[in-house]
C-alpha positions as CSV (number, residue, x, y, z in Angstrom):
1,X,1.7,14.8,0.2
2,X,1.0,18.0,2.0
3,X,1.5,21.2,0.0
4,X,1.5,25.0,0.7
5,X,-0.3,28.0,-1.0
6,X,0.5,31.4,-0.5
7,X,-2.6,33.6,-1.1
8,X,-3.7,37.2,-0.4
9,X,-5.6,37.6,1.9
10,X,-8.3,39.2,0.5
11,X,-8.9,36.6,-1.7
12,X,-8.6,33.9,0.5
13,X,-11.7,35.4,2.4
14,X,-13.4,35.2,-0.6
15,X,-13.8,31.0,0.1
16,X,-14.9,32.0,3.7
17,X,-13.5,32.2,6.8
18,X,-13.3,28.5,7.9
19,X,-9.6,27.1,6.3
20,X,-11.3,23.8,5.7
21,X,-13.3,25.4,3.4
22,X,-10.5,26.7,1.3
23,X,-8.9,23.2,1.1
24,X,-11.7,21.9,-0.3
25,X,-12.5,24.5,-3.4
26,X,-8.8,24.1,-4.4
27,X,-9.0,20.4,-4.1
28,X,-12.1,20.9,-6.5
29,X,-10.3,22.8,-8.6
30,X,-7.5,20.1,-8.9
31,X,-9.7,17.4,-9.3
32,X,-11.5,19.5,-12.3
33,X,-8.5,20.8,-14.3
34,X,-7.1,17.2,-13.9
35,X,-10.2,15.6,-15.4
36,X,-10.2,18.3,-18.3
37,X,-6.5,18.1,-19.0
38,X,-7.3,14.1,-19.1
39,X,-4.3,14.0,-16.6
40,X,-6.3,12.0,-13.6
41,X,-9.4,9.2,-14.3
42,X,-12.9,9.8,-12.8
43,X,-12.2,7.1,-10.4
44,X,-9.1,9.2,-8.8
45,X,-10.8,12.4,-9.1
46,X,-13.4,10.4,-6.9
47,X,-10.6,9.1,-4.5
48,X,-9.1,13.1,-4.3
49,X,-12.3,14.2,-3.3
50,X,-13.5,11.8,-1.1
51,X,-16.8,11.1,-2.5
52,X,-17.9,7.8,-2.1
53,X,-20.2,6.9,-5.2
54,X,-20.3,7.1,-8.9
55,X,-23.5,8.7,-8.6
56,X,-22.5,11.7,-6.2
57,X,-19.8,12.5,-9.0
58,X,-22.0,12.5,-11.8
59,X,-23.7,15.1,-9.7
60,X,-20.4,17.0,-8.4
61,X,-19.1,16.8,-12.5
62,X,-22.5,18.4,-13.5
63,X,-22.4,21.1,-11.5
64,X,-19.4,22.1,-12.5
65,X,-20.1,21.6,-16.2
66,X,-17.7,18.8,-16.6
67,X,-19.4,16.9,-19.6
68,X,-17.3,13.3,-20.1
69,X,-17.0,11.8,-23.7
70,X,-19.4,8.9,-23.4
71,X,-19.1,6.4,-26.3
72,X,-21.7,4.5,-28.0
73,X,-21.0,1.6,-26.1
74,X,-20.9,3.2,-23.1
75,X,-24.8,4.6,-24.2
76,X,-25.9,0.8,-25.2
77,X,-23.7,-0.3,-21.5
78,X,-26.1,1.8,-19.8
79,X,-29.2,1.1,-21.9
80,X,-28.7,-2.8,-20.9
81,X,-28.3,-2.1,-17.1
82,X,-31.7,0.3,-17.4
83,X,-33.3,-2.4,-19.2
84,X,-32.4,-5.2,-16.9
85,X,-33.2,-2.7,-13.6
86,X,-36.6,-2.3,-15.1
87,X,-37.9,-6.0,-15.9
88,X,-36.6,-6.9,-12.1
């Protein structure tokens, strides 16, 4: 689906000149507000944006101060896989 903003502008420069540039930040800012809402999954936050690995969006989430609700089983989940990495 394509869709159409009207900005000013003035603020549009504000992302830069290049358009592609603009595209991405408020593809960003989808991908964030849907993640905060609950409304879209990491995984299609991932697929919006493009990035390829789990790892990148831990990074991109970070940055933007995007902290997930981790369970305890998701801790222990990870504790096992660091655990297993390590005696390899």
């Amino acid at each position: 689906m394509q869709v159409t903003l009207e900005l000013p502008e003035d603020l549009a420069r504000l992302f830069g000149e290049n358009p592609a540039r603009l595209t991405e930040a408020t593809l960003e800012a989808l991908a964030l507000e849907g993640l905060r809402a609950g409304k879209i999954t990491v995984a299609q936050a991932r697929r919006l944006l493009g990035i390829a690995s789990r790892y990148e969006m831990d990074g991109f989430l970070k940055a933007h101060g995007v902290m997930l609700p981790l369970t305890v089983r998701d801790v222990e989940r990870d504790a096992e896989t660091a655990i297993r990495f390590r005696s390899e």
